[in-house]
C-alpha positions as CSV (number, residue, x, y, z in Angstrom):
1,X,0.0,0.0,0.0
2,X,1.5,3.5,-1.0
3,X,-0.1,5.7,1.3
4,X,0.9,9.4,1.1
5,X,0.7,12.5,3.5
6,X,1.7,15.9,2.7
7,X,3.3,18.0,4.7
8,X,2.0,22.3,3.7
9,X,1.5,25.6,5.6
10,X,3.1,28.9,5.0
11,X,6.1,29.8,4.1
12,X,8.4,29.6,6.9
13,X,6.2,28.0,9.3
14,X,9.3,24.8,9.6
15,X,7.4,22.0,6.9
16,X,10.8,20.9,5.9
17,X,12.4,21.2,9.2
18,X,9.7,18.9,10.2
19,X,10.6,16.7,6.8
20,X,13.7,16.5,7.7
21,X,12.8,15.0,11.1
22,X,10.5,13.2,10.0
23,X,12.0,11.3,6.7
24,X,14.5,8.9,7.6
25,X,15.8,8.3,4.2
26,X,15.1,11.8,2.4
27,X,16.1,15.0,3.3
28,X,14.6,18.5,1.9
29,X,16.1,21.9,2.4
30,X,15.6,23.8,5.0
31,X,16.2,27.7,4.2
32,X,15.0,30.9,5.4
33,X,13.1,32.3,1.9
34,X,10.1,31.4,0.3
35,X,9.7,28.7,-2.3
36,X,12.8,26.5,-1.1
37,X,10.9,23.3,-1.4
38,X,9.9,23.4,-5.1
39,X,9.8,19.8,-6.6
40,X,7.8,17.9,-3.1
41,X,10.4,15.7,-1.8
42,X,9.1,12.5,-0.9
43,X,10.3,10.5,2.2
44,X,9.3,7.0,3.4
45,X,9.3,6.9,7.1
46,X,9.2,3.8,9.5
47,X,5.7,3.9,11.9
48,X,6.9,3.5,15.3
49,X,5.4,0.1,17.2
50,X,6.3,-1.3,20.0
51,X,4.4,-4.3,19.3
52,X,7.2,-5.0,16.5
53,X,10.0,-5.5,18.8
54,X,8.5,-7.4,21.7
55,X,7.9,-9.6,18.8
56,X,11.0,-9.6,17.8
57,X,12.5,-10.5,21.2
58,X,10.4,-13.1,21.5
59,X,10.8,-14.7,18.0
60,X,14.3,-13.6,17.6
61,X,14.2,-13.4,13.6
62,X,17.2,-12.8,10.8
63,X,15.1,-9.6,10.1
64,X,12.7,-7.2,11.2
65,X,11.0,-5.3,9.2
66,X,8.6,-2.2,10.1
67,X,5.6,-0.8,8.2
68,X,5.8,2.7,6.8
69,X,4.0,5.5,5.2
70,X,5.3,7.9,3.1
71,X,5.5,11.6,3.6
72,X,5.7,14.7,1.3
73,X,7.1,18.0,1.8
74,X,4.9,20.4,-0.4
75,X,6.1,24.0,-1.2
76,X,4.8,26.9,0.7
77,X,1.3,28.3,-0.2
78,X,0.7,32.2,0.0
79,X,-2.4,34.2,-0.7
80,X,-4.4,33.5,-4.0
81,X,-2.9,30.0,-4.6
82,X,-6.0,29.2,-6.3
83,X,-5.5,31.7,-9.0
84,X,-2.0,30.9,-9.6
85,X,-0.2,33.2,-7.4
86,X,3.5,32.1,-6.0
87,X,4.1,28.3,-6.1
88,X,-0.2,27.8,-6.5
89,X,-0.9,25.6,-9.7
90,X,2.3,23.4,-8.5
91,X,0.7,23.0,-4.6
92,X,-2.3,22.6,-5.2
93,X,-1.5,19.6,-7.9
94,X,0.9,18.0,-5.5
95,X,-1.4,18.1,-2.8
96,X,-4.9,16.6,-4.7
97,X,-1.6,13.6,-5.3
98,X,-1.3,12.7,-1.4
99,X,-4.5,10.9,1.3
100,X,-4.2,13.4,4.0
101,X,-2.6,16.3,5.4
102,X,-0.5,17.2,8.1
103,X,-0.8,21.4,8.7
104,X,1.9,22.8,10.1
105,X,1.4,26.3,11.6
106,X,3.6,28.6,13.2
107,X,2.8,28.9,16.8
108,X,6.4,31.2,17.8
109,X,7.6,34.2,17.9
110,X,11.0,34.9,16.1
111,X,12.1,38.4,14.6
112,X,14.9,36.6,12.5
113,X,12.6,34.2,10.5
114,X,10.8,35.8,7.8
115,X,6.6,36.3,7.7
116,X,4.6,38.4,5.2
117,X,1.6,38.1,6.7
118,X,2.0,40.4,9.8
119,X,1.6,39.2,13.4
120,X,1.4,35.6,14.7
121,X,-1.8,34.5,14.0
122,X,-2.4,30.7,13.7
123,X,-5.7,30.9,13.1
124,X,-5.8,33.6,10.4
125,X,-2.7,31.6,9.0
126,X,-4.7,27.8,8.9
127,X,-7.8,30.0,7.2
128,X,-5.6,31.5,4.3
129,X,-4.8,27.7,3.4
130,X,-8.4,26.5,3.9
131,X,-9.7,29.3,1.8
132,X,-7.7,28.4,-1.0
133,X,-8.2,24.7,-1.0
134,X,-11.6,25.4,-0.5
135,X,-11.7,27.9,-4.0
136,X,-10.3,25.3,-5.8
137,X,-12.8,22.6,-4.8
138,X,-15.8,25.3,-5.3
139,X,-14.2,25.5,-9.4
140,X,-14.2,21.7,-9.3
141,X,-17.7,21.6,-8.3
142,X,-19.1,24.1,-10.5
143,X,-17.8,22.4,-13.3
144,X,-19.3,19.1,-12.7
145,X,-22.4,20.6,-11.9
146,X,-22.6,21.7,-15.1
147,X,-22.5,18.7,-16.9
148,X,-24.7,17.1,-14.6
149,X,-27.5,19.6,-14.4
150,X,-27.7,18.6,-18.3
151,X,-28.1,15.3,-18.0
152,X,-29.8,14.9,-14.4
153,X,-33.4,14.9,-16.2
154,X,-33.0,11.6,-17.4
155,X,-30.4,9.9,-15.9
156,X,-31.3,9.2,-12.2
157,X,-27.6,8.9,-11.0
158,X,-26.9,12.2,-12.7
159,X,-29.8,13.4,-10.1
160,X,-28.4,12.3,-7.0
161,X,-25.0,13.3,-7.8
162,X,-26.2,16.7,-8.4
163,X,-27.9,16.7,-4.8
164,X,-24.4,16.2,-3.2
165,X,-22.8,18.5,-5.5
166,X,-25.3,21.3,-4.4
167,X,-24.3,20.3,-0.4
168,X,-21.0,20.9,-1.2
169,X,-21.6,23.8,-2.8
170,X,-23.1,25.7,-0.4
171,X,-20.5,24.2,2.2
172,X,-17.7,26.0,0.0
173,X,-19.5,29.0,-0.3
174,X,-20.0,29.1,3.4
175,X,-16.1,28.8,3.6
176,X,-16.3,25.4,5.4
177,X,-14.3,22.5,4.3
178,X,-16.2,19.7,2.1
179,X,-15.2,17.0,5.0
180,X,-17.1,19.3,7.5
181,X,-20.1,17.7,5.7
182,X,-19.1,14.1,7.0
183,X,-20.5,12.0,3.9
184,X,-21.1,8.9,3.7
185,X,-18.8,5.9,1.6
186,X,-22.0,5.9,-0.9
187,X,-22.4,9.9,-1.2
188,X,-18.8,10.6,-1.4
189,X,-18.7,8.8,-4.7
190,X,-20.6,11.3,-6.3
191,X,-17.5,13.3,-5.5
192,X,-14.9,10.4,-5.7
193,X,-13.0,11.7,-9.2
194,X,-13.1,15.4,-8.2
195,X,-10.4,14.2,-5.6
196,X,-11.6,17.4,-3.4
197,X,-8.6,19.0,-2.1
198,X,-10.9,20.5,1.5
199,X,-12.6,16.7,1.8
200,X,-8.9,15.3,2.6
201,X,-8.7,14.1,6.8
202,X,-6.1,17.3,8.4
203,X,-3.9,17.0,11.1
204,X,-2.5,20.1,12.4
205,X,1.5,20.8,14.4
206,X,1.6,23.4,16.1
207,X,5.3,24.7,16.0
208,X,6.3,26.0,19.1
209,X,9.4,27.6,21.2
210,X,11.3,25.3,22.8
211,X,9.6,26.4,26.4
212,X,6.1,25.9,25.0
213,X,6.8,22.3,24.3
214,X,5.0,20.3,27.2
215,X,2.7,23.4,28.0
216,X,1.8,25.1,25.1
217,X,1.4,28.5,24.6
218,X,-1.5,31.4,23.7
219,X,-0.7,30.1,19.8
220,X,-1.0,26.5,20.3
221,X,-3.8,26.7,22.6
222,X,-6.3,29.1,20.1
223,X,-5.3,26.5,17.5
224,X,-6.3,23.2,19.5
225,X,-9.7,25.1,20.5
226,X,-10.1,25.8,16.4
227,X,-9.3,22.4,15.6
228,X,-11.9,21.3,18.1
229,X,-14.6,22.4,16.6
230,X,-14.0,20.5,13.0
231,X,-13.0,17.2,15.1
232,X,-9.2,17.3,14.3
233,X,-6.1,17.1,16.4
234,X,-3.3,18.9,17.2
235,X,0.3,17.6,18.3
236,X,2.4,20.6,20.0
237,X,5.9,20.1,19.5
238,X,9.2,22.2,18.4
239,X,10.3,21.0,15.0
240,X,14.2,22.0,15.4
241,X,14.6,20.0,18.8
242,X,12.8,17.3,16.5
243,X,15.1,17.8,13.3
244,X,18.2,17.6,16.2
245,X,17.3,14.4,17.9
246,X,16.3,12.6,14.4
247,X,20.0,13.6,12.8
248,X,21.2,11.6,16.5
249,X,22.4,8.0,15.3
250,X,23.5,7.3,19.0
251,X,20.4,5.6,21.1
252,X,22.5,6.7,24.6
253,X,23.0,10.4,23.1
254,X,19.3,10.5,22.0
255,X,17.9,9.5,25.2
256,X,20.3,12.0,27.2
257,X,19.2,14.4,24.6
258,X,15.1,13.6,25.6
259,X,15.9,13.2,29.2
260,X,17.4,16.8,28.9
261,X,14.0,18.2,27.6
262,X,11.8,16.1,30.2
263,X,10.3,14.1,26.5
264,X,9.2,10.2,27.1
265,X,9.7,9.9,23.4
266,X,10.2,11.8,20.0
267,X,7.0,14.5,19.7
268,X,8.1,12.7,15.7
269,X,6.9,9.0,17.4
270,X,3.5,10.8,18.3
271,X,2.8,12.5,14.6
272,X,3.8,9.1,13.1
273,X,1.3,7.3,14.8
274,X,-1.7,9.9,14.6
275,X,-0.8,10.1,10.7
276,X,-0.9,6.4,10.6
277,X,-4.5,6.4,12.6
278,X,-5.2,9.5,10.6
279,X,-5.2,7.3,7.0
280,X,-7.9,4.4,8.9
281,X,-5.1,2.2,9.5
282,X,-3.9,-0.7,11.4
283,X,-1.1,-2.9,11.5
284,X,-1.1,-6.8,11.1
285,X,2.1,-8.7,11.9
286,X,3.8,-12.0,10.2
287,X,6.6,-14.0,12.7
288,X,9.0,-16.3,11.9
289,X,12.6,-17.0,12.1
290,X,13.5,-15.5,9.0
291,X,11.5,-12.4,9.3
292,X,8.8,-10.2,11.9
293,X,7.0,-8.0,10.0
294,X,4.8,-5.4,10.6
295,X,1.6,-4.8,7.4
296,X,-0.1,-2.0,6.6
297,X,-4.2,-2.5,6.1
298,X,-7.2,-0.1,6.4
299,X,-9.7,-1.0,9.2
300,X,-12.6,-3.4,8.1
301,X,-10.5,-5.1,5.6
302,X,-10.9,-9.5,5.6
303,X,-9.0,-11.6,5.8
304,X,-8.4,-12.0,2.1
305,X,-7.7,-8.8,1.1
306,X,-5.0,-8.4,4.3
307,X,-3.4,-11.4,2.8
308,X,-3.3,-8.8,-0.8
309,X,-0.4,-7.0,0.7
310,X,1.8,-10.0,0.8
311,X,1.4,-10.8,-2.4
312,X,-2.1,-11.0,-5.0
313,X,-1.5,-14.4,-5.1
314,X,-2.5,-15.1,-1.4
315,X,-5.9,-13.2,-2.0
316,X,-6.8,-15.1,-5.1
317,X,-5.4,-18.7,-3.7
318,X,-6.6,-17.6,-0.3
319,X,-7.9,-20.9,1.7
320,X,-7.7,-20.6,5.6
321,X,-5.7,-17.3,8.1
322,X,-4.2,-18.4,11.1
323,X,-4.5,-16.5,13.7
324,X,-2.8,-15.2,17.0
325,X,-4.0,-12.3,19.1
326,X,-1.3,-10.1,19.3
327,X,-1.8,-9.8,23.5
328,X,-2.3,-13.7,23.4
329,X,1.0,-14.3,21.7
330,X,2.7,-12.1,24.3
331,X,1.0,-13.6,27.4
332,X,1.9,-17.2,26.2
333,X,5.3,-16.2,24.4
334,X,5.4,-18.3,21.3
335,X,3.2,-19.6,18.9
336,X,3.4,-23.3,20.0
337,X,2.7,-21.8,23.4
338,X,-0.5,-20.3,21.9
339,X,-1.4,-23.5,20.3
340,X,-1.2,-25.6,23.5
341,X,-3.3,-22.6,25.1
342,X,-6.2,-22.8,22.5
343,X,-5.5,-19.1,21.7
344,X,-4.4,-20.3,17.6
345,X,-7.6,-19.5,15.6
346,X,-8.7,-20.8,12.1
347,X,-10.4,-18.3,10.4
348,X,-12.2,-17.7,6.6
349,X,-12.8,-15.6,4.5
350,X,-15.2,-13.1,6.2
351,X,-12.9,-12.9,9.2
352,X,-12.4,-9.2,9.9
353,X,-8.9,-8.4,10.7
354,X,-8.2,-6.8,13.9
355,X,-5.0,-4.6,15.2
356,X,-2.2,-6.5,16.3
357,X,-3.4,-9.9,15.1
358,X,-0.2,-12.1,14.4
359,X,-1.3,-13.7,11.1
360,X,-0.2,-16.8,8.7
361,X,-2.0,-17.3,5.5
362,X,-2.7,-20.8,3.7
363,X,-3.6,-20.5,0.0
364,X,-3.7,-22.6,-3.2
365,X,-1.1,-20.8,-6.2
């Protein structure tokens, strides 16, 4: 599964000082001027699970390998995007590309870094993007409902796709994001090939001071209270301490480095994860002696198509899934342990796949 989110904000705000943290095998640049990140640089990060290595301890395997998402550093929007103005055609392109967004807005106070857009506001900041996402969706719209006002008269799916195309019309005019309206899987196919820029799930960082970073500040805290009201969520952190501790190849020096800063773990760890969730995903693992492995599949998904991700052959051979709860396999320590235990389940085809389940697939080639 290539899953992608895209990193955007303002210019300045620290996206690819968060990239950078956040990429562990791609690195943008980072510079104080507008328009630095110009071709998206794309970085394939590891998800962070604990789950993985207390398997790994347990099975001791040649190899272990994590599941990852990938993340995109997009260049900076400004003001009027949406009719082309700085970097806008290429953002907003890049952006329709990626399954959700990560908002990064500048929640600090620094004379030295550059900001057009007068004084700290992160809520006048995360509107100037929503406004321009949301201009470009309102064009989309109009435009198919156009051709389906022509053919709505006889064609009865033209007709109801018109009906959610007028909802989201009037929630774009309102200057509220498409996703506000919380379709359903069947109405948001009436809107599946406009790929609707303000309908994408957001998560917002707010980028702090280094003293804000367990507390907060007036910024952060006037952006979690906006965020509540559209149901999203907010992880307060300080990208630089972030971008320092991910360039740290030393465990001992990185956990000195945390201790020093009172962190349990990376604020990194915590975006990962709430990306991951972010996307409706959960993780499956595979153990064996030559390999524990961690696999990406969205929530809901059977048995069958879990066993896709391996390889298509084990979804169209696909015969029986063995399974091992994840805390089962744990408790017991091994999978013969489970066995003795009763906790090793057969199950079919219409078994529902569920987080953590330690999985073996039989199959016919």
């Amino acid at each position: 599964m290539s899953l992608q989110v895209g990193i955007v904000g303002l210019p300045n705000v620290g996206k690819s000082t968060l990239f950078n943290a956040v990429s562990n095998n791609a690195k943008a640049q980072a510079s104080n001027y507008r328009f630095c990140t110009i071709e998206p640089n794309v970085g394939q990060v590891d998800v962070p699970d604990e789950r993985l290595a207390k398997l790994a301890e347990l099975v001791v395997p040649d190899r272990i390998l994590p599941t990852t998402i990938e993340f995109v550093d997009i260049a900076g929007l400004v003001k009027g995007a949406s009719k082309g103005e700085g970097l806008g055609n290429k953002f907003l392109a890049n952006i329709r590309e990626v399954d959700a967004i990560v908002h990064v807005v500048r929640c600090f106070e620094d004379e030295n870094i550059l900001r057009e857009e007068g004084a700290i506001n992160p809520i006048s900041d995360k509107e100037i993007i929503d406004t321009e996402l949301q201009l470009k969706d309102l064009e989309s719209v109009e435009k198919k409902i156009q051709r389906c006002e022509k053919m709505a008269k006889n064609d009865p799916k033209a007709k109801v796709d018109l009906e959610i195309l007028s909802r989201c019309r009037v929630c774009l005019n309102d200057g509220k994001n498409v996703r506000s309206l919380q379709l359903s899987k069947e109405e948001k196919e009436s809107i599946y090939d406009l790929f609707l820029l303000s309908d994408k799930p957001v998560l917002y960082v707010a980028n702090v001071d280094e003293a804000s970073i367990h507390t907060g500040n007036k910024f952060s805290n006037a952006l979690v209270d906006y965020a509540k009201t559209e149901g999203s969520q907010v992880i307060v952190m300080n990208n630089s301490i972030e971008a320092q501790i991910s360039e740290m190849e030393n465990a001992e020096d990185k956990e000195l480095f945390l201790s020093e800063y009172n962190l349990a773990e990376p604020g990194l760890n915590r975006l990962i994860r709430t990306a991951y969730e972010l996307l409706d995903l959960i993780t499956y693992f595979t153990a064996g002696v030559q390999e524990v492995r961690a696999w990406t599949i969205h929530t809901g998904w059977r048995a069958p198509q879990a066993a896709s991700v391996i390889h298509t052959d084990f979804e169209k051979g696909f015969i029986k899934a063995e399974v091992i709860a994840y805390q089962d396999y744990v408790s017991f320590g091994s999978e013969a342990a489970c066995r003795e235990a009763g906790k090793f389940r057969i199950e079919g085809k219409e078994y529902v796949v569920k987080d953590g389940d330690v999985m073996h697939f039989r199959f016919n080639v």
